[in-house]
matplotlib code that plots the C-alpha trace (Angstrom):
import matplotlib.pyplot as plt

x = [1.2, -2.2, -3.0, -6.4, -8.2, -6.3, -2.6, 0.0, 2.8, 5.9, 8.6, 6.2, 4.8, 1.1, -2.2, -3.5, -7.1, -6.6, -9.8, -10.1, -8.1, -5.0, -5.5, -4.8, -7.9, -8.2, -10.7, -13.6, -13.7, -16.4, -15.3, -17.0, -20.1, -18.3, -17.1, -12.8, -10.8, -7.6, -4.9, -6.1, -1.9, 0.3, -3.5, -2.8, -5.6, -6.4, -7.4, -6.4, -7.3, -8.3, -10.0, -11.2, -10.9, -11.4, -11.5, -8.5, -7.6, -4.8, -4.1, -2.8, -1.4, -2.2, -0.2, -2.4, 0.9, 0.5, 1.7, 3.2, 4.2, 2.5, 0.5, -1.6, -4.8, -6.1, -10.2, -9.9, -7.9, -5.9, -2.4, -2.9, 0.0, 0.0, 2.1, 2.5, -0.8, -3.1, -4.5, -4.6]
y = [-9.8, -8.1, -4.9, -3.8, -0.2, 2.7, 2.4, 4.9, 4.3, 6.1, 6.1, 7.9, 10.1, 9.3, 7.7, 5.7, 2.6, -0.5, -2.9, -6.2, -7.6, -5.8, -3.2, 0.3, 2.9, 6.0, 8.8, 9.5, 6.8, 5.6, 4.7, 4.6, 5.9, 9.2, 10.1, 11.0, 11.7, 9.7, 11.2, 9.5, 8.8, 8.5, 7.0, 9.5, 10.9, 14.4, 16.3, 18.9, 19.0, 16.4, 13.1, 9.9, 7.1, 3.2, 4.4, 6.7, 10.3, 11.7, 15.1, 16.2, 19.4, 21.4, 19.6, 16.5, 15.0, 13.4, 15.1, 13.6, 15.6, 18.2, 20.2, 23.7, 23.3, 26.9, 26.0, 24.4, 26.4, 23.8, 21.4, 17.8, 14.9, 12.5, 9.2, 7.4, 9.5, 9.2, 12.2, 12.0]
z = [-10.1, -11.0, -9.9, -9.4, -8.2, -7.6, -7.1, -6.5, -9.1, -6.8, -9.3, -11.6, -8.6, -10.1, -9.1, -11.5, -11.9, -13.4, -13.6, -12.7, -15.3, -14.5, -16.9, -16.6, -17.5, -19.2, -19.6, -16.8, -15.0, -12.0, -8.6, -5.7, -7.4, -8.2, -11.6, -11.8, -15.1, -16.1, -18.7, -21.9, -22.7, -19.2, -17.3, -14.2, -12.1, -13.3, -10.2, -7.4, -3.5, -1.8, -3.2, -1.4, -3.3, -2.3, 1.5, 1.2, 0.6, -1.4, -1.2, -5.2, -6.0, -8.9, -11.3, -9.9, -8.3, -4.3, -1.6, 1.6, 4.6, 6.7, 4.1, 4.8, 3.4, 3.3, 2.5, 5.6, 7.4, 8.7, 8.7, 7.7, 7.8, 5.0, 5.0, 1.9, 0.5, 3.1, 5.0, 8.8]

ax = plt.figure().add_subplot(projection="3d")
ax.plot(x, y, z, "-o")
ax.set_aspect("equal")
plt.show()
């Protein structure tokens, strides 16, 4: 099986891109037109907050790991539910 775009690796709690190919990506990266940094050794998305990718958003903590569950998001002043990784 081929992966392809971002993908949530579970047992390794990370998201990660591979390209068309199948192959993972590393470094600053471009998807959906906006520019996103991937660990140059273990490929997992270096960011915190919120971030849409490919139609969906994951909510990361500060160690850039996904969150699930009801989560406070104090910016926003407001509690958001995420299943799987998705905000609703």
């Amino acid at each position: 099986m081929c992966f392809k775009g971002v993908q949530y690796i579970a047992n390794q709690n990370k998201l990660v891109l591979y390209n068309a190919s199948g192959q993972m990506l590393y470094g600053t990266q471009t998807v959906s037109g906006k520019k996103y940094y991937f660990n140059k050794v273990t490929g997992a998305l270096q960011q915190t907050g919120q971030v849409y990718l490919q139609g969906h958003w994951y909510l990361l903590n500060s160690y850039s790991k996904p969150l699930t569950g009801f989560q406070y998001i104090s910016s926003q002043k407001k509690t958001n539910r995420t299943i799987g990784l998705f905000l609703l």
